[in-house]
C-alpha positions as CSV (number, residue, x, y, z in Angstrom):
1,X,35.5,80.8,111.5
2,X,35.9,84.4,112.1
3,X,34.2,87.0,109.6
4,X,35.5,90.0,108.4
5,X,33.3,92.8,106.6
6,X,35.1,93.4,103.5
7,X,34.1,97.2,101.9
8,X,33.4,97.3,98.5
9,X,36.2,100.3,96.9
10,X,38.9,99.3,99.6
11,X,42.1,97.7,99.0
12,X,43.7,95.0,101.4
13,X,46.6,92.5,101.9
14,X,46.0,89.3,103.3
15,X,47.1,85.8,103.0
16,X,44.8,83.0,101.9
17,X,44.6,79.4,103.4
18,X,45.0,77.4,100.0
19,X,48.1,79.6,99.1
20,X,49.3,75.9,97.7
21,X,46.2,76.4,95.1
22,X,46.4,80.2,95.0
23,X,49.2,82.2,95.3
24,X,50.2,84.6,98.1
25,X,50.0,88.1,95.6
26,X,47.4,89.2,97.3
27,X,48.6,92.7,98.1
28,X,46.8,95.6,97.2
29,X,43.5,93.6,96.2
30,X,41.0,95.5,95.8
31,X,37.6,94.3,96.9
32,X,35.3,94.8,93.6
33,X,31.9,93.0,94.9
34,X,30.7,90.8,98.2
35,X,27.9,88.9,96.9
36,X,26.2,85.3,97.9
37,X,27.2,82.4,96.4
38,X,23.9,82.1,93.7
39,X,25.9,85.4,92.3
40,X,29.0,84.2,92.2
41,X,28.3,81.5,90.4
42,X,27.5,83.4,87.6
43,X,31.3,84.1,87.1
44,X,32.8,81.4,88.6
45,X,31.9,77.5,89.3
46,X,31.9,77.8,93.1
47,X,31.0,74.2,93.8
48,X,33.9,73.1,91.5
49,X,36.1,75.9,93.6
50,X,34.7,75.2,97.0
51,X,35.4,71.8,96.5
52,X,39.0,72.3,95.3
53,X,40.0,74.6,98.2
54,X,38.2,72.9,101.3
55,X,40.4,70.7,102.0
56,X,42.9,73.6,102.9
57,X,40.7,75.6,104.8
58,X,39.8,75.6,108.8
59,X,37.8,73.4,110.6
60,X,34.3,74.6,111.3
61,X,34.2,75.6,108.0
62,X,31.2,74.9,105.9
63,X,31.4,72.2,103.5
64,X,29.0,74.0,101.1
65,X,29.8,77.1,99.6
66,X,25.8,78.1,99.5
67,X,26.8,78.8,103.0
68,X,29.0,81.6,102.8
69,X,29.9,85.1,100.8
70,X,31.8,85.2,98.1
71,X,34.3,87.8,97.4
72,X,35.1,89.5,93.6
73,X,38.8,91.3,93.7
74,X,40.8,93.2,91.3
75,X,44.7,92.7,92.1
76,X,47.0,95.1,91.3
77,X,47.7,94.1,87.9
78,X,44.1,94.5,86.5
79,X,43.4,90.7,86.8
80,X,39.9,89.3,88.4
81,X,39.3,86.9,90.5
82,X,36.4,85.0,93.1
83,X,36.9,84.1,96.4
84,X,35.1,82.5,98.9
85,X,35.5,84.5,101.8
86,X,36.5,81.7,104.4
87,X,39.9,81.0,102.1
88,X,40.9,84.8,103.6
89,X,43.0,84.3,106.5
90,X,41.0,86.8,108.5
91,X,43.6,87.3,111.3
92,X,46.2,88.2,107.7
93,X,43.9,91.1,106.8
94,X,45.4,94.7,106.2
95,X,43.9,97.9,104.7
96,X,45.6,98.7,102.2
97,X,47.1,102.2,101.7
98,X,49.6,103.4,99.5
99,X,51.4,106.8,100.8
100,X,54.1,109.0,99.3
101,X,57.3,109.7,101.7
102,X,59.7,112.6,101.5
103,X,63.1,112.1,102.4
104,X,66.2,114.8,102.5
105,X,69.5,113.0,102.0
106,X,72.4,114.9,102.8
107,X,76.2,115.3,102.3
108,X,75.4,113.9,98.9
109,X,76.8,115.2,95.2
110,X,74.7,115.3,92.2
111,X,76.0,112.8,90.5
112,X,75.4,110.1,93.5
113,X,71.9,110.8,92.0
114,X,71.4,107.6,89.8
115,X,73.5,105.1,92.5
116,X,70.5,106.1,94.9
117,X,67.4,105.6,93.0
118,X,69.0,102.2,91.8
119,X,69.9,101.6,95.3
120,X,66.0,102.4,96.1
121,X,65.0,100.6,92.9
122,X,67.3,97.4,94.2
123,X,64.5,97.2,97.7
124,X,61.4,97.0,95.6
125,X,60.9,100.8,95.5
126,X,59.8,102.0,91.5
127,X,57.5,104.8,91.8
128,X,60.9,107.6,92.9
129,X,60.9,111.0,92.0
130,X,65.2,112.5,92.9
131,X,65.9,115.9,92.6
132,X,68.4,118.1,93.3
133,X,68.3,121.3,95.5
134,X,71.0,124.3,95.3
């Protein structure tokens, strides 16, 4: 079982080895808290969880979730959640980092305006800012 030394603040994308159980949205997750299990399960029933999800995970993992962190994320949407760190695909695992791109589209008129940002908006991208230049 590879580790991976998640940093408290930072965002990351990665997959997670009982997707059946959880999802795949984990992009942009932000890592909230890495504590040991005694602390997690203050928030969360980790035995309950850790037997839920092992059957999913790798081999040479430990079948007791005393025996490894525990991981408190924020997703995008606000939402909280508890993971055991060994359900991270650790070879999945990407910093996350959001930057803004400028692009200069030419030979265009101004009223092709609104057929590009819904043409943007059509591939997932929301957060556009068009203008115009003489």
């Amino acid at each position: 079982m590879a580790a991976y030394d998640f940093q408290v603040g930072t965002a990351y994308t990665f997959g997670v080895y009982p997707s059946t159980l959880l999802g795949t949205d984990y992009t942009g997750v932000t890592v909230m808290a890495v504590f040991d299990q005694a602390t997690a399960n203050l928030f969360t029933d980790t035995y309950a969880e850790h037997t839920r999800m092992y059957p999913y995970l790798p081999s040479g993992t430990p079948d007791d979730p005393t025996q490894y962190n525990w991981l408190k994320i924020k997703h995008a949407n606000g939402n909280i959640e508890y993971l055991g760190v060994p359900w991270v695909n650790a070879s999945s695992i990407v910093v996350y980092s959001m930057k803004t791109i400028t692009a200069v589209i030419g030979n265009v008129t101004p009223d092709q305006l609104t057929d590009i940002k819904n043409a943007l908006s059509a591939n997932g991208f929301t957060s556009v800012t068009l203008t115009v230049s003489s």
